[in-house]
C-alpha positions in Angstrom: -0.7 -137.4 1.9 -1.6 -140.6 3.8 -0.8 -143.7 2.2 -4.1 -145.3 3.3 -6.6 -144.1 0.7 -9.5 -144.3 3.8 -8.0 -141.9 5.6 -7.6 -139.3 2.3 -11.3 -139.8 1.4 -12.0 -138.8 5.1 -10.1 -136.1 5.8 -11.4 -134.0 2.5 -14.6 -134.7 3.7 -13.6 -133.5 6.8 -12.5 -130.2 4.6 -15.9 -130.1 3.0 -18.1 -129.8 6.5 -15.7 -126.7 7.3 -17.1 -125.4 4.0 -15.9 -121.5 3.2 -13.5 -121.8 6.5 -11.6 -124.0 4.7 -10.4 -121.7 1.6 -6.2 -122.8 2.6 -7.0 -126.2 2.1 -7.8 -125.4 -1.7 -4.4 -126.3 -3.3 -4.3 -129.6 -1.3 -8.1 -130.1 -2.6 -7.0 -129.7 -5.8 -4.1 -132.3 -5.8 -6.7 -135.3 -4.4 -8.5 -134.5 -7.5 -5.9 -136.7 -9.1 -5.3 -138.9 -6.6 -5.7 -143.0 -7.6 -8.3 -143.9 -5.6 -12.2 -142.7 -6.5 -13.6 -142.1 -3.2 -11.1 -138.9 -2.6 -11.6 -137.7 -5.9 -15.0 -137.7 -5.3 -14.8 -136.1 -1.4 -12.5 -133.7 -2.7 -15.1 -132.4 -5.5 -17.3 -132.6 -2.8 -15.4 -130.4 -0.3 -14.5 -127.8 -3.5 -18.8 -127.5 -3.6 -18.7 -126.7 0.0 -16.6 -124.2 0.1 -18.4 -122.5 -3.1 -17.1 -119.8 -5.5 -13.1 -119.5 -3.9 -13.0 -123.2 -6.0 -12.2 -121.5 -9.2 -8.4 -122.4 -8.4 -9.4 -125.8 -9.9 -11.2 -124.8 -12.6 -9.1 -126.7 -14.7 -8.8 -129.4 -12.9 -12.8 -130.0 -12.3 -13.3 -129.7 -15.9 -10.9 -132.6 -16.5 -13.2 -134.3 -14.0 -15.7 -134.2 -15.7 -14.6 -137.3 -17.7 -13.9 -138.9 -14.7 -14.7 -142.6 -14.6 -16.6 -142.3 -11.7 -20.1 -140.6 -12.2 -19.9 -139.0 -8.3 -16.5 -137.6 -9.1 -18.2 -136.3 -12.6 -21.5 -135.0 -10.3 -19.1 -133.6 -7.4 -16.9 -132.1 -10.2 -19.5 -130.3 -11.7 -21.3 -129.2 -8.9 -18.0 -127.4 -8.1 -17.4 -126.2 -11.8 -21.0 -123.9 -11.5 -20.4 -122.2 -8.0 -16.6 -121.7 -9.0 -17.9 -120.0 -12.0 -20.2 -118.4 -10.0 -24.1 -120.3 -10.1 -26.0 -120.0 -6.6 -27.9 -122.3 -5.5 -31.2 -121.0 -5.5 -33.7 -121.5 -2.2 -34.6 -124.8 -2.2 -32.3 -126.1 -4.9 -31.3 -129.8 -3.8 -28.3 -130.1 -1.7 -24.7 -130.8 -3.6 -24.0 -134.7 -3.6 -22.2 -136.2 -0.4 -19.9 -138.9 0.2 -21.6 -142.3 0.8 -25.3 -140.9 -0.6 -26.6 -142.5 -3.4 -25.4 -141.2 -6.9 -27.2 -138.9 -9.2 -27.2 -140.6 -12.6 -25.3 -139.7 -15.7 -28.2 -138.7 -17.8 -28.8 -135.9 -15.3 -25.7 -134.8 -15.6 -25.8 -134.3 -19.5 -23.8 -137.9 -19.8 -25.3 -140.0 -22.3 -22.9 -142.9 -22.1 -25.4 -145.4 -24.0 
């Protein structure tokens, strides 16, 4: 609840590296998905991936994400949208997205914006 948008986007990330340990910050996680500023939406997708199927509290919410301006939100969101609903990532599969690490792109992600 920091006013500083910096320090938001770095404590879910924070959340995220706890992964599974951090199931009681879900409800908080799930109120930075709305928050103003892009970066935290997009850590807090993030940390909702890392802490795998317990997500499905913001289902909702990470389906509204997925119309997210921001194509890391939208890759973060839906990253969390398949293990809340319960995918697994099979051996090998490429690691979910991460704050600060290039972005996968939109056509990827089923978002044909063109």
């Amino acid at each position: 609840n920091d006013v500083n948008e910096e320090v938001r986007a770095n404590a879910a990330h924070a959340i995220g590296k706890n992964g599974a340990a951090s199931k009681e910050a879900l409800l908080p996680l799930r109120k930075a998905l709305d928050d103003s500023d892009k970066e935290v939406r997009a850590n807090a997708a993030w940390a909702l991936v890392e802490i795998g199927p317990e997500a499905k509290i913001a289902v909702s919410r990470l389906t509204e994400c997925l119309n997210d301006l921001d194509r890391e939100v939208r890759a973060n969101a839906a990253e969390a949208l398949g293990l809340a609903l319960g995918a697994q990532h099979p051996a090998g599969s490429v690691e979910p997205h991460q704050p600060g690490v290039g972005c996968r792109g939109d056509r990827d992600l089923g978002f044909d914006r063109g």
